[in-house]
C-alpha positions in Angstrom: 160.1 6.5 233.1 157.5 8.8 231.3 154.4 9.7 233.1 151.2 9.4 231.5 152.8 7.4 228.0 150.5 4.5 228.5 146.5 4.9 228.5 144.4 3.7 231.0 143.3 0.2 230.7 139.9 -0.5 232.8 136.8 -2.7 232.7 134.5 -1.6 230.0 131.2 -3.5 228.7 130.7 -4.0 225.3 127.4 -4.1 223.7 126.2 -5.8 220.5 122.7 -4.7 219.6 122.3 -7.1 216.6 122.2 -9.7 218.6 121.4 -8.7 222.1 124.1 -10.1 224.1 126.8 -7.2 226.5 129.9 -8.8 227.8 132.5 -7.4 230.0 136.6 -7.3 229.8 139.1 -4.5 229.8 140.1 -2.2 227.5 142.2 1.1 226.7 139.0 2.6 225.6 138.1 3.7 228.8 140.8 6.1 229.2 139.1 7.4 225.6 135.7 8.1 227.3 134.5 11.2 229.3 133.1 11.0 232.4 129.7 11.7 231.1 129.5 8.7 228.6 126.4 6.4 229.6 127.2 3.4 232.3 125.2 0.3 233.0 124.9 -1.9 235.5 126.2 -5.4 235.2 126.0 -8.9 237.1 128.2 -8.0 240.0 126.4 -4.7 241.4 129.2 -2.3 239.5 128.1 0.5 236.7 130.6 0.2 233.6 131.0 2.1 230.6 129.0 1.0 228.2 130.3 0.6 224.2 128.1 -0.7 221.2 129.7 -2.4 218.7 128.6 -3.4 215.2 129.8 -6.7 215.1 130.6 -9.4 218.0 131.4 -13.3 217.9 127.3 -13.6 218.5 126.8 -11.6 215.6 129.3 -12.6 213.1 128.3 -14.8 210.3 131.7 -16.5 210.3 130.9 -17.6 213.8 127.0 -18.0 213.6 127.1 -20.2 210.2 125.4 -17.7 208.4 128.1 -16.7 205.7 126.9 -16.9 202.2 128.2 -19.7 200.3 130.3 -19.4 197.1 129.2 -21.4 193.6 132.7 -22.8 193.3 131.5 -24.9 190.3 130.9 -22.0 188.3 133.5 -19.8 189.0 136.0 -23.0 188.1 133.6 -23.7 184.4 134.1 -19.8 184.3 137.4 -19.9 184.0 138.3 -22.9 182.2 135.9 -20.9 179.4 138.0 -17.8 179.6 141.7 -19.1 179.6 141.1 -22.4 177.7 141.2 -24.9 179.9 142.3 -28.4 178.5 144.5 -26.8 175.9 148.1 -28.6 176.1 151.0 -26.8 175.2 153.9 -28.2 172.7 
């Protein structure tokens, strides 16, 4: 078996600045990170890297509710203009 072929999988905390919230799991990143990269404390006493991220569930505005919604109606008139809706063909 090869030495080394897999990375390092470890706890790493993840950090979403838009809305505020950090969470901890384990991820192959942290075989990415030097030794210098920034830690922070968490719950349980223990200092974990520490990643930001742009976008989290908290964040998300699939899973928030705030996704814009889509004027259906005139995208449907829209196209009934452009390719003729209600024409039959003989």
């Amino acid at each position: 078996m090869k030495h080394a072929l897999h990375p390092s999988y470890g706890p790493v905390l993840f950090r979403d600045r838009a809305a505020g919230i950090t969470f901890l799991t384990r991820s192959t990143l942290v075989g990415r990170l030097d030794p210098d990269h920034p830690r922070q404390t968490w719950e349980d006493g223990a200092a974990y890297p520490v990643v930001d991220v742009d976008v989290s569930r908290a964040s998300h505005p699939f899973w928030t509710g705030r996704g814009r919604v889509l004027d259906t109606v005139g995208r449907v008139e829209k196209f009934e203009r452009r390719y003729g809706a209600g024409r039959k063909s003989d």
